[in-house]
N, C-alpha and C positions, 0 to 999 in steps of 0.2 A: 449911891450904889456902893454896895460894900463889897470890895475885891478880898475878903477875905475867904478860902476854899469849908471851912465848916461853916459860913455864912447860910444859914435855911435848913440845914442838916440835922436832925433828930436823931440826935446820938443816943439816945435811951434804953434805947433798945439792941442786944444783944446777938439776935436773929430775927428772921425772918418770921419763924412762927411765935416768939415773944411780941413781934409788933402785932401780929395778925391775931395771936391773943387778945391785946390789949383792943383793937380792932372791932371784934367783936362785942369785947365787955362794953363796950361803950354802945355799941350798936342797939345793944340788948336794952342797956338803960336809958337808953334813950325814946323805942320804942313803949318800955313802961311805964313811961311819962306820960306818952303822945294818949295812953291807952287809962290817963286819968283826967285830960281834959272833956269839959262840957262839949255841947253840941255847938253854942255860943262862939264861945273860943274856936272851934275849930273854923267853924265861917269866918270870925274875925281874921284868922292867920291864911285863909285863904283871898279875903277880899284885901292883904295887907301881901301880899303875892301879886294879886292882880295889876293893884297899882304900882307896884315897884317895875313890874311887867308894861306899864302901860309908858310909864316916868323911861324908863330906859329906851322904849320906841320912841318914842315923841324927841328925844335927844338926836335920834340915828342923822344923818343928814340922808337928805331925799334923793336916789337916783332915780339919772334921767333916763327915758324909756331908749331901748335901741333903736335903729332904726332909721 
């Protein structure tokens, strides 16, 4: 644990709407990536979802019913 106070802090950015700038540019190019993959890919990034989904349940420990 790092007790130092700009420990996780993102000093970058100047204001508010410089981050939400930056925020966005990213948003954007990220969508016009998503908007260059196959159909393939995108199943693949979903069935690689599912299981990350399934991997994480199956960890949970199991409560017991009320009652």
């Amino acid at each position: 644990m790092n007790d130092d106070a700009e420990y996780g802090v993102d000093s970058r950015y100047k204001n508010n709407l410089e981050r939400e700038s930056e925020a966005t540019t990213l948003m954007e190019a990220r969508i016009g990536r998503m908007k260059l993959l196959t159909k393939d890919q995108v199943m693949r990034a979903k069935l690689m979802q599912l299981k990350l989904k399934m991997e994480e349940y199956i960890k949970k420990p199991l409560r017991k019913p009320s009652g």
